[in-house]
C-alpha positions in Angstrom: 17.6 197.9 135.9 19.0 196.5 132.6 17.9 192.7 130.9 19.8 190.4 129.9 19.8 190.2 125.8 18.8 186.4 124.3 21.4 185.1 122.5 19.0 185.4 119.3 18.8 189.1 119.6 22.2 189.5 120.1 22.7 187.5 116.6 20.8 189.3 114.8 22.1 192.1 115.5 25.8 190.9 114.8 24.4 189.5 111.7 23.0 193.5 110.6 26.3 194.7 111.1 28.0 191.8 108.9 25.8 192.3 106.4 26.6 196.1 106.6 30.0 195.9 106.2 30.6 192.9 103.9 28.7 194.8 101.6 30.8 197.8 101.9 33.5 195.3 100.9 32.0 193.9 97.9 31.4 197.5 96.4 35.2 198.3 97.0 36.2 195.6 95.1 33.8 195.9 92.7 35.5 199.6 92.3 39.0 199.2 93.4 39.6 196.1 91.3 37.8 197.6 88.0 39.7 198.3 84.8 39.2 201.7 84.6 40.9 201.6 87.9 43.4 199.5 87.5 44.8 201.5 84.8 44.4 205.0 86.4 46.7 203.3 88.8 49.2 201.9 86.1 49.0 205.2 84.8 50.2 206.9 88.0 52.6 205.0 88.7 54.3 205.0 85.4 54.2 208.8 85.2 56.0 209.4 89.0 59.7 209.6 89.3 59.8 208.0 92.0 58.0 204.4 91.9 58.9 204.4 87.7 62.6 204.4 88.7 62.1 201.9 91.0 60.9 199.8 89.3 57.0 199.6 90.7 56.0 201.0 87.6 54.4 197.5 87.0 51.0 195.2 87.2 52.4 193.1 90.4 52.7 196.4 92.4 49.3 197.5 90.9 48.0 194.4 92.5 49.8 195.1 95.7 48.5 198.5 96.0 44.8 197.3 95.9 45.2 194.4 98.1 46.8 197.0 100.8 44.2 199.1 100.6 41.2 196.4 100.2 42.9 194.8 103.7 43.1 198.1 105.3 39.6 198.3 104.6 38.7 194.9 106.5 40.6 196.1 109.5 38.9 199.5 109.7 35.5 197.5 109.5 36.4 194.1 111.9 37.1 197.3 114.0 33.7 199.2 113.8 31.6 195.6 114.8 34.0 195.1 117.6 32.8 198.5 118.7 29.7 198.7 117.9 28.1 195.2 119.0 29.9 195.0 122.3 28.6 198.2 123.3 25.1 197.3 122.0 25.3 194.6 124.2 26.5 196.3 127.2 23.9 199.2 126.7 20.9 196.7 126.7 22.4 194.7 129.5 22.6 198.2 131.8 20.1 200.1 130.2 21.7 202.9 129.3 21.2 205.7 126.6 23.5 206.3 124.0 25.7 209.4 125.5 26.0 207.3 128.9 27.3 204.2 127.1 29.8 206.2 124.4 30.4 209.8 126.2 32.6 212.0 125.1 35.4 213.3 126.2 36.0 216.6 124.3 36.7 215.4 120.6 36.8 211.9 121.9 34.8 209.0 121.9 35.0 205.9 124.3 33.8 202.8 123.2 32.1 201.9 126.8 31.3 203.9 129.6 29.8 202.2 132.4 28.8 205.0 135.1 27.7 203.0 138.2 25.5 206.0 139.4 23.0 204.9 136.1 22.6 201.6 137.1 20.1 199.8 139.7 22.1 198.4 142.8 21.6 195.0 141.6 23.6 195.8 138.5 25.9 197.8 140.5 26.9 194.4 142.7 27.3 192.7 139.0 29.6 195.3 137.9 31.7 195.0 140.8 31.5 191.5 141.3 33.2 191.1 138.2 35.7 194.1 138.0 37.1 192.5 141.5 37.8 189.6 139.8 39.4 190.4 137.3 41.2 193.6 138.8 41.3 192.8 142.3 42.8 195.4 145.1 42.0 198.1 142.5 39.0 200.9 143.3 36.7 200.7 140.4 35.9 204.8 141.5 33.0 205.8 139.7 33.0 203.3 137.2 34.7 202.0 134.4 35.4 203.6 130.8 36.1 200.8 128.1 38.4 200.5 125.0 38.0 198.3 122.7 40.4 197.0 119.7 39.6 193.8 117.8 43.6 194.0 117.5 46.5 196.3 118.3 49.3 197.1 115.8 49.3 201.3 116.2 51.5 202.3 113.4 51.8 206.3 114.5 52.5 208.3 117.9 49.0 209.9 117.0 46.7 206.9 118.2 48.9 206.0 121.0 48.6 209.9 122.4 44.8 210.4 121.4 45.0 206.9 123.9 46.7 208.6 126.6 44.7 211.7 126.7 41.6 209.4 127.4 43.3 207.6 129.9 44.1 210.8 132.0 39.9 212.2 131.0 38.8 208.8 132.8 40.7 209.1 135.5 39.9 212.4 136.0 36.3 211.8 136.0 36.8 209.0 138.4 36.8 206.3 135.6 38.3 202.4 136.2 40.4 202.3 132.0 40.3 199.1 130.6 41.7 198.5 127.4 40.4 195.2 125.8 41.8 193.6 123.1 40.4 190.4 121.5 43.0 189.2 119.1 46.1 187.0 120.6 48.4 187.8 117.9 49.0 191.4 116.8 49.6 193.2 120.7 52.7 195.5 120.5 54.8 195.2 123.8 56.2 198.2 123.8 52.9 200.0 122.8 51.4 198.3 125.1 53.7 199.1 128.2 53.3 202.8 127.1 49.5 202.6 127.2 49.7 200.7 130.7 52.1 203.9 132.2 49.4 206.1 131.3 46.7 204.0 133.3 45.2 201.6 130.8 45.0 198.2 132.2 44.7 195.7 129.6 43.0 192.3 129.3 44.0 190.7 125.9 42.6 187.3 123.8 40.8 185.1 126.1 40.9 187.5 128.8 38.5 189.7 127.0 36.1 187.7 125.5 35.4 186.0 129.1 35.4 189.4 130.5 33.2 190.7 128.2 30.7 187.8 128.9 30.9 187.8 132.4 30.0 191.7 132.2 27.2 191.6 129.8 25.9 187.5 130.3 26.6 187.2 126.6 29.6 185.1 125.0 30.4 187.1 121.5 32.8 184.5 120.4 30.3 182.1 121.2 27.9 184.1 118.8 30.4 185.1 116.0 31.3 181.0 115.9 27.8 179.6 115.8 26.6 178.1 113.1 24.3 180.8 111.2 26.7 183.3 111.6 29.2 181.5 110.2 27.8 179.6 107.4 26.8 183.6 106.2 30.1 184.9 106.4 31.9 181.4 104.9 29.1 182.3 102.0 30.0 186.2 101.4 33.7 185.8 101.9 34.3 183.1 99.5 31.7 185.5 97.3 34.1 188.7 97.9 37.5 186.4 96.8 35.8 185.4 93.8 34.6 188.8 92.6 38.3 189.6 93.4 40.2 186.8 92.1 38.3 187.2 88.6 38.3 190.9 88.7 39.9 192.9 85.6 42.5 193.9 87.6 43.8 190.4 88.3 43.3 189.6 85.2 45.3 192.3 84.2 47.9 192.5 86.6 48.5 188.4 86.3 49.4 188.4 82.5 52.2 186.6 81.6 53.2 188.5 78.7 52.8 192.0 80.8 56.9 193.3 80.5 58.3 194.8 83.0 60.6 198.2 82.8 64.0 197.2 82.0 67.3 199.4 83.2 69.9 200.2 80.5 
């Protein structure tokens, strides 16, 4: 049988994967946003026939280009710690070993997998207990197999198929899918309705984060808003804007006297 995690173990280990991944931000910046490349990517630009006749041959679009990929970056990571400490959390709660809480299914990984033939029968009436309530007249099978998404906005038919295959390799091996997602304001309808044919049953927002902490007997929100958590990553944000609001690339790409390519 599993424990129950404190709620101090629990932040620290949020706070090691913060402090993992706002440093991997600071060091793109620190790259991204240097001079030397800064002009590499003036120099591209100005060089394709493309973006040169369009006139993105310029400092702004420099600019643009590095904030795209420096927020592409922040999703990729808010991604990885809503993978990684949920399923921390649910592996300690359950006691279960790292390919029973993340098997794979050929080349892919799921985020949760709670098989109920690992767990004491104790645990077993918890896991039930709350999958009735929040999917009631549906047969849980032989557990349930978790996906987790910190937001949804799938931009290709790749993600949303690699989805669909693991829907069908849970409910082949007799898996409940639940798809949560914790953001309110980024679900896709349509995608969403796609996902949901193929056997994904969602929970989205609210609906996640109390499901989640009904399942495990930990509130993540809860955590992620305390107080020590977020003084730290009030502190290292407004650190990571600075470094990039007084970087040589905006101080490049913000001159005035910087002239733009004119058409004849």
């Amino acid at each position: 049988m599993g424990r129950n995690i404190t709620e101090a173990e629990a932040e620290e280990r949020l706070l090691q994967e913060l402090q993992h991944h706002l440093s991997g931000w600071l060091s793109k910046i620190v790259e991204d946003f240097s001079e030397e490349h800064y002009e590499n990517e003036l120099k591209q630009l100005k060089s394709d026939p493309v973006y040169s006749q369009f006139g993105f041959a310029i400092p702004e679009y420099v600019l643009i280009r590095l904030m795209g990929r420096l927020s592409i970056s922040i999703g990729r990571r808010l991604g990885e710690i809503y993978d990684k400490v949920p399923r921390f959390l649910t592996a300690y709660r359950f006691d279960l070993k790292p390919d029973e809480i993340a098997p794979l299914f050929g080349k892919l990984q799921l985020d949760i997998g709670i098989p109920l033939e690992r767990l004491s029968g104790e645990d077993q009436d918890h896991v039930k207990s709350v999958f009735n309530e929040y999917f009631p007249g549906s047969d849980i099978g032989n557990g349930i197999g978790i996906e987790i998404r910190y937001n949804f906005n799938p931009n290709d038919s790749s993600r949303l198929r690699k989805d669909e295959d693991m829907s069908s390799k849970l409910q082949s091996g007799g898996l409940f899918p639940i798809y949560l997602i914790f953001s309110e304001i980024s679900p896709r309808d349509e995608a969403i309705e796609r996902l949901k044919r193929a056997g994904w049953n969602f929970l989205i927002g609210k609906h996640a984060d109390d499901f989640m902490n009904k399942l495990v007997g930990m509130d993540f929100s809860k955590i992620l808003g305390g107080q020590k958590i977020q003084k730290y990553i009030r502190s290292e944000i407004d650190a990571l804007m600075s470094e990039m609001l007084n970087s040589e690339a905006f101080k490049l790409g913000s001159e005035t006297d910087n002239k733009k390519p004119k058409i004849e």
